[in-house]
C-alpha positions in Angstrom: -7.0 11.7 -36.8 -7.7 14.6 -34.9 -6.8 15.4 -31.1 -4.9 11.8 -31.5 -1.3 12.1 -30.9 0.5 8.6 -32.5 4.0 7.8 -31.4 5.6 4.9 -31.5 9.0 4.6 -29.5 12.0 3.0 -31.4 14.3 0.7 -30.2 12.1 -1.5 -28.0 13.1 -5.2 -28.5 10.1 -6.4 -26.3 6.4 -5.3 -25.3 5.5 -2.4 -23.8 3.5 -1.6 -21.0 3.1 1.7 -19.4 3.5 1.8 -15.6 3.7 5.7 -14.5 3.8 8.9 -15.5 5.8 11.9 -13.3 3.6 14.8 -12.2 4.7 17.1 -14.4 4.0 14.6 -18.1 7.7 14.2 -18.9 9.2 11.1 -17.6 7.4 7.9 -18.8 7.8 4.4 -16.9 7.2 1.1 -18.7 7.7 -2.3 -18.1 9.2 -4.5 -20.7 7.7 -8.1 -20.4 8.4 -11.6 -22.6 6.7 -13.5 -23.3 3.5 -12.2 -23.8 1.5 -15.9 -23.7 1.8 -16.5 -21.0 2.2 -13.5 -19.5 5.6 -12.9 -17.1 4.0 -12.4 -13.9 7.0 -11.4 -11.7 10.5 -10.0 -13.0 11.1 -8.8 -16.7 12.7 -6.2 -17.9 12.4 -2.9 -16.5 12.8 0.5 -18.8 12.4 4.2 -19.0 11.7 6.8 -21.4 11.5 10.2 -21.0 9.3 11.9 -23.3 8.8 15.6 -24.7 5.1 16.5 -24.8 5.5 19.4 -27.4 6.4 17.4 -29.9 7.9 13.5 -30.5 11.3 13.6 -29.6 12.3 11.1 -27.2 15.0 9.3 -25.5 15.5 5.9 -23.9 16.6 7.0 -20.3 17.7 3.0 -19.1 17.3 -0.1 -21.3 18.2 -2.5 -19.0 19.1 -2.6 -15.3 21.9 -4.6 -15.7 23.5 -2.2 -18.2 22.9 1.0 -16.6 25.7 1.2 -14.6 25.9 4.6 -12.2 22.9 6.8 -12.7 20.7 9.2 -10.1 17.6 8.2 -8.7 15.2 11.0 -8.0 13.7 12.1 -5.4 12.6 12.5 -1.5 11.1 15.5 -0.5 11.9 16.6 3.2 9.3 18.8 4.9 11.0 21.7 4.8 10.9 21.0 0.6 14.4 20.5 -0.1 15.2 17.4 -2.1 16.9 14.4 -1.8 18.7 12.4 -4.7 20.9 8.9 -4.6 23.1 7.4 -7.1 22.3 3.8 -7.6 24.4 1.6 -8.3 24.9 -2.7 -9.0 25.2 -2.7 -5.4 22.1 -0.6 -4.6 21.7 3.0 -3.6 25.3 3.9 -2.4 25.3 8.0 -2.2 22.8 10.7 -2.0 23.3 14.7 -2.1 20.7 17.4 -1.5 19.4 19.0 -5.0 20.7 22.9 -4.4 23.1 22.2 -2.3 26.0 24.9 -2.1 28.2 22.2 -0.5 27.3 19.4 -2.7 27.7 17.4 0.1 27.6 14.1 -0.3 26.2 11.7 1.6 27.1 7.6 2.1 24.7 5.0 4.0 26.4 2.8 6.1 26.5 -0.1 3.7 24.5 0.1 -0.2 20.6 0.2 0.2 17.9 -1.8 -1.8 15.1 0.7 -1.3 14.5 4.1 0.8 11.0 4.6 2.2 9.7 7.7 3.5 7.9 7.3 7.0 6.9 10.2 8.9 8.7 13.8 9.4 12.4 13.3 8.2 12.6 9.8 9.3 12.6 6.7 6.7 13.1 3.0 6.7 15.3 1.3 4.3 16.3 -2.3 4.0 19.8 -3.2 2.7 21.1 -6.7 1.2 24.3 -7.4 2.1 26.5 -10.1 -0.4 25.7 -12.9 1.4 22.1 -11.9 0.9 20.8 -11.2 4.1 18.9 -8.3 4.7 19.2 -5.7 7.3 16.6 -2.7 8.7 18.0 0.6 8.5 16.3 3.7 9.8 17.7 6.9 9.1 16.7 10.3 9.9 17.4 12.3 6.9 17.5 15.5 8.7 20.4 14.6 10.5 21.7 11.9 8.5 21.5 9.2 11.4 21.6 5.7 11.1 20.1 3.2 13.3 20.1 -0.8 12.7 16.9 -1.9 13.4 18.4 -5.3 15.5 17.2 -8.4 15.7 18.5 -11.6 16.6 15.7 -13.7 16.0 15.9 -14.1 12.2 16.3 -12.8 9.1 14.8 -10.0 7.7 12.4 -10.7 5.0 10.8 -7.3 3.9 9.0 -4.2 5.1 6.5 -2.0 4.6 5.0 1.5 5.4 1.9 2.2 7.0 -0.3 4.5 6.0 -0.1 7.4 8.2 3.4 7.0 7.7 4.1 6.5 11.8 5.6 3.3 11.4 6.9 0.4 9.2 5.4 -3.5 9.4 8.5 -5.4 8.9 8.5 -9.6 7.7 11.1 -11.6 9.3 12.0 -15.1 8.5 12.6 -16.8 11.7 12.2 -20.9 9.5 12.9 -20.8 6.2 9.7 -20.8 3.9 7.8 -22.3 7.3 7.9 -19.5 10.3 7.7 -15.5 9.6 6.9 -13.3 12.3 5.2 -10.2 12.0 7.1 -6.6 13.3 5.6 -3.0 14.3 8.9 -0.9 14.0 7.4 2.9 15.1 9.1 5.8 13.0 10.8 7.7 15.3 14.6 7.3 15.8 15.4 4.9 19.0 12.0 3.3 19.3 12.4 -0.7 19.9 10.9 -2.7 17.5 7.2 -4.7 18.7 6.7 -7.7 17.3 2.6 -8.1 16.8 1.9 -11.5 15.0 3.4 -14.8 14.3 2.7 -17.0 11.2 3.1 -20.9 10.5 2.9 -21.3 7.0 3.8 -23.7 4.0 4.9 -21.3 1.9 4.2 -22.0 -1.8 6.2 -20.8 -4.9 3.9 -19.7 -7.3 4.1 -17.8 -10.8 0.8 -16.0 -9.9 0.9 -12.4 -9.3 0.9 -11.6 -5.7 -0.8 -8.9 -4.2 1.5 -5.8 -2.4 1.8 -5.9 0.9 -0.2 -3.4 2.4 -2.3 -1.8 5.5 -6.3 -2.4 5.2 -7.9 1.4 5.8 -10.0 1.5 8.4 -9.0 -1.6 10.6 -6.6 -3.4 12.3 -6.0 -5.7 9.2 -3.1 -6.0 7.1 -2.6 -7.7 3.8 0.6 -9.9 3.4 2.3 -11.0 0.2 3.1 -14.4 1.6 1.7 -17.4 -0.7 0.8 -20.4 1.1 -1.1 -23.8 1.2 -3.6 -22.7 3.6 -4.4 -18.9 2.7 -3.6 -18.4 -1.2 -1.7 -15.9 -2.7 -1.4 -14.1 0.5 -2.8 -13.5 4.2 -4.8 -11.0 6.2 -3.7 -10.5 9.8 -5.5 -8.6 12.4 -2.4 -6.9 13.9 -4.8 -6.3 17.7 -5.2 -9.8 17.8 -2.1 -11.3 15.6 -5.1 -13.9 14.0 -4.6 -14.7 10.3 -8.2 -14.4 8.9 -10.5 -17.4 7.9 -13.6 -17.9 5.2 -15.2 -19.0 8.6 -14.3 -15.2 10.4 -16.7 -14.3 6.9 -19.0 -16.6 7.4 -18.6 -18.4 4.3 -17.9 -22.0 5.5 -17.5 -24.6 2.6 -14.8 -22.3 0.8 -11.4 -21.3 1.1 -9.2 -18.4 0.0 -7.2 -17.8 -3.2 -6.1 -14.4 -3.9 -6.6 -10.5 -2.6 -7.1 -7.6 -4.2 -6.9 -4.4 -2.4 -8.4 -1.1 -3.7 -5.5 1.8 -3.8 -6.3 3.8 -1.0 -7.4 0.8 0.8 -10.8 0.9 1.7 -12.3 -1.8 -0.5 -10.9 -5.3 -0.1 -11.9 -8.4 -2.9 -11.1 -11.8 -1.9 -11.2 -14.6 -4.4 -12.5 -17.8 -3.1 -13.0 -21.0 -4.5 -14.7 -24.0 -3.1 -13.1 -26.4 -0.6 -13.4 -29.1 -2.9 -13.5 -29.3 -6.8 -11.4 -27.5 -9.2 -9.8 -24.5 -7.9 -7.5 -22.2 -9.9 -8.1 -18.4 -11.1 -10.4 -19.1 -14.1 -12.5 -21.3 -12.3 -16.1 -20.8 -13.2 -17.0 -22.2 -9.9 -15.4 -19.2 -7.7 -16.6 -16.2 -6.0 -15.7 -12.9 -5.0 -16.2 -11.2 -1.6 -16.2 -7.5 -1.7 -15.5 -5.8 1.7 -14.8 -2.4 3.2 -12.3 -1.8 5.4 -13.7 -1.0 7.9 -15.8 -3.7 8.6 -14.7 -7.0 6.8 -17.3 -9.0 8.4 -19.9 -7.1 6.3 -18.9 -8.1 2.7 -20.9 -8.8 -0.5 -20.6 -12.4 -2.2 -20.8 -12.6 -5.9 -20.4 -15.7 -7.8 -18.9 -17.2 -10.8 -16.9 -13.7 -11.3 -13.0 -12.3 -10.6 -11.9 -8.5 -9.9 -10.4 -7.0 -13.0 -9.7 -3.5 -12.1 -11.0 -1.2 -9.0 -11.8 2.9 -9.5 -11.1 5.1 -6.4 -13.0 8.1 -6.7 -16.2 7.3 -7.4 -15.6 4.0 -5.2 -16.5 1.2 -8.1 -15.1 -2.3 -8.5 -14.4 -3.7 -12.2 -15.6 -7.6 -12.8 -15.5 -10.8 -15.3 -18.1 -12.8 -15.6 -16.1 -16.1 -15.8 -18.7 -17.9 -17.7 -19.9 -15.1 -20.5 -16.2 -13.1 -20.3 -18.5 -10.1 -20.2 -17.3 -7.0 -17.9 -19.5 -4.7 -15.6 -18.8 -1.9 -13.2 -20.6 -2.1 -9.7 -20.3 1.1 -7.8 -19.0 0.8 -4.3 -21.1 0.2 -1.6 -22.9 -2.2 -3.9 -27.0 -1.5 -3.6 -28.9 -4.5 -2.7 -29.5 -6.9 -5.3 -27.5 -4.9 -7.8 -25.3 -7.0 -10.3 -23.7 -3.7 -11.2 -23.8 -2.2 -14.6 -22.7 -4.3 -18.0 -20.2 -2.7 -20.1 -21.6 -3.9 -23.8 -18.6 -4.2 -26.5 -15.6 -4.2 -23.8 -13.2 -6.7 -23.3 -9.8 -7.3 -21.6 -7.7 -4.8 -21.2 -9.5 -2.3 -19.1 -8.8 0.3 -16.7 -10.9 2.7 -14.8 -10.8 6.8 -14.6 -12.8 9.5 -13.2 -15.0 9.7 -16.6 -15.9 5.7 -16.8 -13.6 3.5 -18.1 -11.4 2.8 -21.1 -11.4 -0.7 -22.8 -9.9 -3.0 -25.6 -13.4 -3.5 -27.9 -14.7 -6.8 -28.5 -14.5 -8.1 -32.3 -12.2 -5.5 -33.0 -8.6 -6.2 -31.6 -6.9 -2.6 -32.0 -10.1 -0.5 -31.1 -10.2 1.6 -27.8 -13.7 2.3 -26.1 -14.1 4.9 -23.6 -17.5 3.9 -21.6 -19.1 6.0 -18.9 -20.0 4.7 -15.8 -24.0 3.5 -16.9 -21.6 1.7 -19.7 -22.7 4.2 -22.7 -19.7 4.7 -25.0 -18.2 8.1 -25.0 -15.6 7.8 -28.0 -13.9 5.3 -29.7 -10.2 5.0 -30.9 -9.7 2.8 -34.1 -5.6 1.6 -34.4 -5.8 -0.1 -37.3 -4.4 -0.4 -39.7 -1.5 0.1 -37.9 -1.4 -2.1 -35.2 -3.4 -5.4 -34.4 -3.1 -6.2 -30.7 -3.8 -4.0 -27.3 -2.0 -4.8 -24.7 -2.1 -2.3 -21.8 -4.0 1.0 -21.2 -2.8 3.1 -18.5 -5.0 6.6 -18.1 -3.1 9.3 -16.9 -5.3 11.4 -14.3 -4.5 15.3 -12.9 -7.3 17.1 -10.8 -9.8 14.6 -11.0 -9.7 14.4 -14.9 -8.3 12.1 -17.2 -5.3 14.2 -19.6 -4.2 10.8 -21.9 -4.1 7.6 -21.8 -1.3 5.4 -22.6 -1.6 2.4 -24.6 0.7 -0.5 -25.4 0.0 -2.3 -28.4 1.7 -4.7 -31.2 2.1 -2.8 -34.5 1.4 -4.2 -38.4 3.3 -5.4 -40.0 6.5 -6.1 -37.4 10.1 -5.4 -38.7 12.3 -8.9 -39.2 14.3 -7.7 -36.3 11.1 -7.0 -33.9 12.2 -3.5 -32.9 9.6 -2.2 -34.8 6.8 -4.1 -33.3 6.0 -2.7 -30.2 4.1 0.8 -30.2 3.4 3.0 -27.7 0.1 5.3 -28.3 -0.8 8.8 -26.4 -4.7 9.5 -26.6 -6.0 12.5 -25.2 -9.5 11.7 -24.2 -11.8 14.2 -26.5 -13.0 16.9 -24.3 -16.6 16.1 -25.0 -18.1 12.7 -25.2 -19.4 12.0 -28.4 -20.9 8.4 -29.4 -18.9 7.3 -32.5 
């Protein structure tokens, strides 16, 4: 077909679904994830593959985590643009060494490292987990290569995570188990004490539902928190000024209560599931609403009914939603105008995913088709798999400058080998580079 570039990557014993792409095309991210109904919401198996745009080759980079023994992890890039590498390890990230280094110094953290964050300037946070699984605060200044313990007797760390700007971290501490957390503005400069800004009472809940990231709200003093509980959902906002966790009745919308949060990636949109206080209450429940918010100002949100978030666009601002009752999809453009349902999306179905151009969509009726819609939901082009595969199950677009280059699409192939390594397919489409109605 032309400008359609078909590969299908061998060796994959489970479903693909494409995560990220590295700036310059080469290095592909997927997630491998069993079983497909119903879907693994949280863990899986984790692989990459790095492929060569000029032509198909292509090699698997790590199959599996726990078989990958010692390999580099890349990159952190100072201010002064020199880069940082680490070797990772079973027991975390153990060394790192300075890419064009004469020295080939090498560097060693005071203990192995879970994660490395970059905060402000040459300063980052990590957290470490030490064998008898406790976690401990690090921040570092990677400049100098100086290591602080962020110290706290209190409890146990629980996680962290960066703000925005980048000046300091919001760290989660366990102070009871699964009952008490309390809530920790650690400022990213080297010495600074630690401010502890909220403190939560919660009946945490295990759940197989995904949770939403942690993350700060733009615009506000609000944070989201990955914390499931009885009371708030599948997470929590706090107001860090005031250290209050947010209510339906801080919204005005008495008579409901919260299930899940979706927050838009740069953070100035927030959607807030909600169901009502009494009935049947679960995420295909016909009977909930969704309250779309800015950032800014959550108090002046917009409440739809008998709809869930599917997807958000960042640029232009627009939201991407189910109507739980019809299964049909629409995109409202952010702010939404008065009165305005937003604009249908005729033929599209599950999976869906926005970019700058529209939006790209598994076709109704036809399981293997690929619609690319523009924003007033007129198709663009159209992208017919079969007969070679019969399933979609992810699309990932793959955005430079403002413009969509590919999109990535995981699907299951026809017919499947005995084995199953055959039966996973990964598909590159370059978007055609004029809209034509097929």
């Amino acid at each position: 077909m032309p400008g359609l570039r078909l590969r299908h990557l061998l060796g994959s014993p489970y479903p693909m679904f494409p995560e990220s792409v590295s700036p310059d095309g080469r290095r592909l991210r997927v997630v491998w994830r069993w079983p497909l109904d119903p879907p693994l919401q949280s863990g899986g198996f984790l692989a990459s593959a790095e492929l060569d745009t000029e032509d198909s080759d292509h090699r698997w980079l790590i199959q599996d985590f726990r078989a990958a023994g010692e390999r580099e992890v890349c990159c952190w890039t100072l201010p002064d643009g020199r880069r940082l590498k680490a070797t990772r390890t079973h027991a975390g990230l153990t060394r790192f060494v300075f890419e064009d280094d004469p020295l080939a110094r090498r560097l060693e953290p005071p203990e192995p490292i879970d994660s490395l964050v970059q905060a402000q300037g040459t300063v980052a946070f990590a957290l470490a987990i030490r064998p008898d699984l406790k976690r401990d605060l690090w921040r570092v200044d990677l400049e100098a290569w100086a290591w602080e313990k962020v110290s706290n007797e209190e409890g146990l760390w629980w996680e962290f995570h960066r703000a925005r700007d980048g000046s300091y971290a919001l760290a989660v501490q366990e102070v009871e188990p699964s009952r008490r957390f309390r809530l920790w503005r650690i400022p990213a400069r080297m010495g600074a004490p630690a401010m502890r800004v909220a403190e939560l009472e919660l009946s945490l809940l295990a759940s197989d539902a995904p949770l939403p990231p942690s993350a700060e709200i733009a615009g506000g003093p609000y944070w989201l928190i990955s914390l499931p509980s009885e009371q708030w959902g599948l997470g929590l906002i706090v107001n860090l000024r005031t250290g209050r966790v947010l209510r339906p009745e801080d919204l005005g919308r008495s008579g409901w209560r919260f299930l899940d949060y979706h927050l838009a990636p740069d953070g100035r949109w927030v959607a807030i599931g909600l169901v009502p206080s009494s009935g049947v209450q679960g995420p295909e429940d016909p009977n909930r609403a969704l309250y779309l918010a800015p950032g800014e100002n959550l108090q002046a949100g917009w409440l739809r009914e008998g709809v869930r978030l599917v997807g958000w666009n960042v640029e232009p601002p627009a939201a991407l939603l189910e109507d739980l009752r019809t299964r049909t999809l629409w995109a409202l453009r952010l702010p939404p105008a008065q009165g305005t349902p937003g604009v249908p999306l005729p033929g599209a179905r599950l999976p869906i995913a926005s970019i700058p151009e529209g939006v790209v969509a598994s076709a109704t009726g036809a399981p293997a088709r690929v619609l690319w819609l523009s924003w007033e939901g007129q198709i663009q082009a159209a992208l017919d798999l079969a007969p070679f595969y019969e399933k979609i199950l992810a699309l990932m677009p793959e955005v430079h400058g403002g413009r969509t280059k590919r999109v990535w699409i995981g699907a299951q192939a026809i017919p499947p080998r005995a084995d199953g390594r055959c039966q996973w397919g990964l598909i590159e489409w370059p978007l055609p580079s004029k809209a034509a109605a097929p």
